[in-house]
C-alpha positions as CSV (number, residue, x, y, z in Angstrom):
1,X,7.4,104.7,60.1
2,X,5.9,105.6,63.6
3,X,3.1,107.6,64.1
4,X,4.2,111.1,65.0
5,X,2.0,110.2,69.3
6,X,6.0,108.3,69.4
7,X,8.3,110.9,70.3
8,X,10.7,108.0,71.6
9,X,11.1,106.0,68.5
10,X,8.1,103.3,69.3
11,X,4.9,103.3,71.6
12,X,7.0,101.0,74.2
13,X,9.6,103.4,74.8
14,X,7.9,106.4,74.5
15,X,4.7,105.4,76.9
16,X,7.3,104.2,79.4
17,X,8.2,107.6,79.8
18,X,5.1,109.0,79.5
19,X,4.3,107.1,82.8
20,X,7.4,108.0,84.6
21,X,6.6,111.5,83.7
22,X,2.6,110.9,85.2
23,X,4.2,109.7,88.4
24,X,7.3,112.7,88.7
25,X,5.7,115.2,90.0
26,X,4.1,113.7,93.0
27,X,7.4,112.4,94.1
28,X,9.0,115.7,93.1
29,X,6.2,117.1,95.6
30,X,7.3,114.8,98.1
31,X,10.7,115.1,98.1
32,X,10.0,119.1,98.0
33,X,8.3,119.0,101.5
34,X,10.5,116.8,102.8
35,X,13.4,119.4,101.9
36,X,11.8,122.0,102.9
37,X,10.7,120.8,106.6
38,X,14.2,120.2,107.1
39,X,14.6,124.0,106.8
40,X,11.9,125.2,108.6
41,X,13.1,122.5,111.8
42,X,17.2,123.1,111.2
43,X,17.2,127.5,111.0
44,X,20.7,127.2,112.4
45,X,22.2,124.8,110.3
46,X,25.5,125.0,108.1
47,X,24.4,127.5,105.9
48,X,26.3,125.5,103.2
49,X,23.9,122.9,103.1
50,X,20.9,125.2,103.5
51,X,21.6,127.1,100.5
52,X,22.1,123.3,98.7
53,X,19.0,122.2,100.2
54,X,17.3,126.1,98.8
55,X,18.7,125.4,94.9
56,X,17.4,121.6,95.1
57,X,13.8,122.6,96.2
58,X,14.1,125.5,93.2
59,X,15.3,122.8,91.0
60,X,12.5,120.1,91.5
61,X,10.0,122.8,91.1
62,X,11.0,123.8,88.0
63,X,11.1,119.7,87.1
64,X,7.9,119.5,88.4
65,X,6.4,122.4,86.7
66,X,8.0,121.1,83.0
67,X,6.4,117.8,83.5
68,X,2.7,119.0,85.0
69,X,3.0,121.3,81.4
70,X,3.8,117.5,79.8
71,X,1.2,115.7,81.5
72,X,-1.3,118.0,80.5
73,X,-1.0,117.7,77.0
74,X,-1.1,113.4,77.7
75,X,-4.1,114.1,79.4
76,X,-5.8,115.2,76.5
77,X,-4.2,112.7,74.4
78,X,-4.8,109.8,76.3
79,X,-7.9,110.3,78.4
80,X,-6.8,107.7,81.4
81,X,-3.6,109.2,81.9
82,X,-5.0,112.0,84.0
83,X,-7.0,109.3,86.0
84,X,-3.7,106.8,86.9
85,X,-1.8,110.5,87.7
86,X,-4.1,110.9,90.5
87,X,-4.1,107.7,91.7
88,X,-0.2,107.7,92.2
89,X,-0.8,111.5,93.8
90,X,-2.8,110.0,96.6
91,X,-0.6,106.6,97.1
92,X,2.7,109.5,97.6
93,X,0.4,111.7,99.8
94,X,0.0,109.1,102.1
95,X,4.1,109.4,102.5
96,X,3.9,112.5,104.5
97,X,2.3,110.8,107.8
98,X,5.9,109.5,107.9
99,X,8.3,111.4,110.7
100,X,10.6,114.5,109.3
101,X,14.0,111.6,109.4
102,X,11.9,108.4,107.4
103,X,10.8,111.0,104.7
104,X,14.5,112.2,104.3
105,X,15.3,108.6,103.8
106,X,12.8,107.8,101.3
107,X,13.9,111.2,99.3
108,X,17.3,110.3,99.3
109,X,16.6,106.9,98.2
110,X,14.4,108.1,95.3
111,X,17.0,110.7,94.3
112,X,19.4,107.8,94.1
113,X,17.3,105.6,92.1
114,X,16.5,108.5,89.8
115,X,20.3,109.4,89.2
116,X,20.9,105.9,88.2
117,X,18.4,105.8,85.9
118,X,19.2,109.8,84.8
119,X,23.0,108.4,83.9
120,X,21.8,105.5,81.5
121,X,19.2,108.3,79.9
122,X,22.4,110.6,79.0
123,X,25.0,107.8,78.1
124,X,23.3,106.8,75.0
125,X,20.0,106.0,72.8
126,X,19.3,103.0,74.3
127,X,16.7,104.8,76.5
128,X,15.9,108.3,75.0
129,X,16.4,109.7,71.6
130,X,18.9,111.9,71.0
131,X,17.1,114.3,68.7
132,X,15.8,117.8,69.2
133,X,12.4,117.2,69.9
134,X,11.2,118.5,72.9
135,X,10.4,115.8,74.7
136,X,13.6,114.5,74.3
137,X,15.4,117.4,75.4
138,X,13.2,118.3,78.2
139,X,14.1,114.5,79.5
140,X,18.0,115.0,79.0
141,X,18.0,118.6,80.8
142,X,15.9,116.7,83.9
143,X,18.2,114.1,84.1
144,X,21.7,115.9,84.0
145,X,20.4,118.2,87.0
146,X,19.0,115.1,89.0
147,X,22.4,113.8,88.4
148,X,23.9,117.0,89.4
149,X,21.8,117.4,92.6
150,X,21.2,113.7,93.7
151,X,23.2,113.8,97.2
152,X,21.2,116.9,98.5
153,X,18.8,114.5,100.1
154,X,21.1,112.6,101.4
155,X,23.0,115.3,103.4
156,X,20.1,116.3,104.8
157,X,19.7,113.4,106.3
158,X,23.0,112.2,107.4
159,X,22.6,115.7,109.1
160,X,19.9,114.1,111.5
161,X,22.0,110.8,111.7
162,X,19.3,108.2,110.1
163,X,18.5,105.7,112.4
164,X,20.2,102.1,111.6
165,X,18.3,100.4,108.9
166,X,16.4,103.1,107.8
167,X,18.4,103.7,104.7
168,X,18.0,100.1,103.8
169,X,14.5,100.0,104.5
170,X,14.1,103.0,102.7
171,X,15.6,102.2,99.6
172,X,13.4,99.1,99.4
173,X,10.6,100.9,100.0
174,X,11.4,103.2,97.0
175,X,12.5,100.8,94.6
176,X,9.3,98.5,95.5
177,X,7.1,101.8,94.7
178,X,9.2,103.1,91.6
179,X,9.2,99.6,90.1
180,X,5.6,99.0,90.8
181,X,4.6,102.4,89.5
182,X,6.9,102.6,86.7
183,X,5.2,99.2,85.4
184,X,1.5,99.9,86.3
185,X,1.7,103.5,84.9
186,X,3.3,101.8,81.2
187,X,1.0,99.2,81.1
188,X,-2.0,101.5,81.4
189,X,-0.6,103.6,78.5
190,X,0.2,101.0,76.1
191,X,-2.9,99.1,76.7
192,X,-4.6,102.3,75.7
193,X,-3.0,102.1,72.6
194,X,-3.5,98.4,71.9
195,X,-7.5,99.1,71.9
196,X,-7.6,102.4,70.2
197,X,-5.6,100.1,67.6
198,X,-2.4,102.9,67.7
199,X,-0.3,99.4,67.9
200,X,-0.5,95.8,67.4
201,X,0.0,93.3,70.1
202,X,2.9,91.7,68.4
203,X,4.4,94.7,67.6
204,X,4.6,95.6,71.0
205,X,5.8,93.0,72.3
206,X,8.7,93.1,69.5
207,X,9.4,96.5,70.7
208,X,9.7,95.7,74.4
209,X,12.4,92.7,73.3
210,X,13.8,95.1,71.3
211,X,14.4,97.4,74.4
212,X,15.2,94.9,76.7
213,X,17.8,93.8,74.5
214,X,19.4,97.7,74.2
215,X,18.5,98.6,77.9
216,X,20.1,95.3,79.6
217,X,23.9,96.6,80.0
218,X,22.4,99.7,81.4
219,X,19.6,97.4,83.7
220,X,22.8,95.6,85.0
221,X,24.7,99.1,85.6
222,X,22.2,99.9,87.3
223,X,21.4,96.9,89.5
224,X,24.9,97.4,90.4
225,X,24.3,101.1,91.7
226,X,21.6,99.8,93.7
227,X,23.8,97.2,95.4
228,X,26.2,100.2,96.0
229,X,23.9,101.9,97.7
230,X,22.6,99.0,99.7
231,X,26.2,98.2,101.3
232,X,27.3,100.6,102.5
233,X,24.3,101.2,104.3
234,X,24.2,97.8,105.9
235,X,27.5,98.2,107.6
């Protein structure tokens, strides 16, 4: 039996999205501002897409607000969470030097990535419980509105006519960070564990294979969506 720290079943799957919930609201921050630039820049445009670009901004804030509540509670829990959540806050900061168009490009990118990853959470347990904790609900209502708003960003910026490349470059860019993140964030957590003895080494690494093993027809769905994305794009 798990210890009850393992809302997600095992320490793998549950630190895993502990750290993509210590890097959320920083991008959700990001993608925010870049949202709302576009309507302090565009006053007169189709009022349509303003309103969709209003509920998205509303939306991510209250995504953002539910996971700052989370990650407060992991703070206390797991004293170097709070630490690696500011480290990934100043790495996104350094996003907004980019022009209004580049920003748009990484925000749609990250909204696609995050839909892809949003449909695998909702078609089954192989990523998230499907119980009535909290956690597990608060992940499944996240993901069926990011699923539900994901091509916001993108009309936005097809709006401004994004330069050629720049959606490619873009969503490498994003993936590069997400991946990198996603990885560095997890490893923190569940080395954490490993010395305060919550879990074994082996055991781990038995849980990892065991979630690779679940995960992989959603990894390749989703390595498909990414090539999707990427050729239309290159045309």
């Amino acid at each position: 039996m798990q210890p009850r720290r393992y809302w997600n079943g095992n320490a793998l799957r549950t630190r895993l999205f502990d750290g993509l919930s210590l890097l959320l609201p920083a991008g959700e921050e990001f993608v925010i501002r870049a949202a709302q630039d576009w309507l302090d820049t565009h006053p007169d445009a189709d009022p349509r897409l303003r309103a969709e670009a209003g509920r998205f901004i509303r939306e991510e804030r209250s995504h953002q607000r539910a996971h700052r509540r989370y990650n407060a509670e992991l703070h206390d829990a797991i004293p170097v969470a709070r630490e690696a959540e500011q480290g990934v806050t100043a790495a996104v900061g350094e996003l907004d030097r980019l022009g209004l168009r580049m920003r748009l490009a990484l925000a749609a990118a990250f909204e696609h990535l995050t839909a892809l990853l949003s449909a695998e959470v909702l078609r089954g347990e192989a990523w998230v419980d499907d119980t009535p904790r909290r956690e597990c609900r608060m992940w499944r209502w996240h993901c069926a509105e990011e699923l539900a708003h994901q091509h916001v960003a993108g009309d936005l910026l097809r709006s401004m006519g994004p330069l050629p490349g720049q959606r490619i470059l873009a969503l490498v860019l994003a993936s590069v960070y997400l991946a990198g993140d996603a990885f560095s964030l997890t490893w923190t957590l569940c080395r954490h564990e490993l010395r305060q003895g919550f879990v074994g080494r082996r055991e781990l690494l038995a849980q990892a294979g065991r979630f690779a093993w679940r995960a992989f027809p959603g990894l390749c769905r989703i390595a498909r969506g990414w090539g999707g994305q990427w050729l239309p794009a290159a045309r």
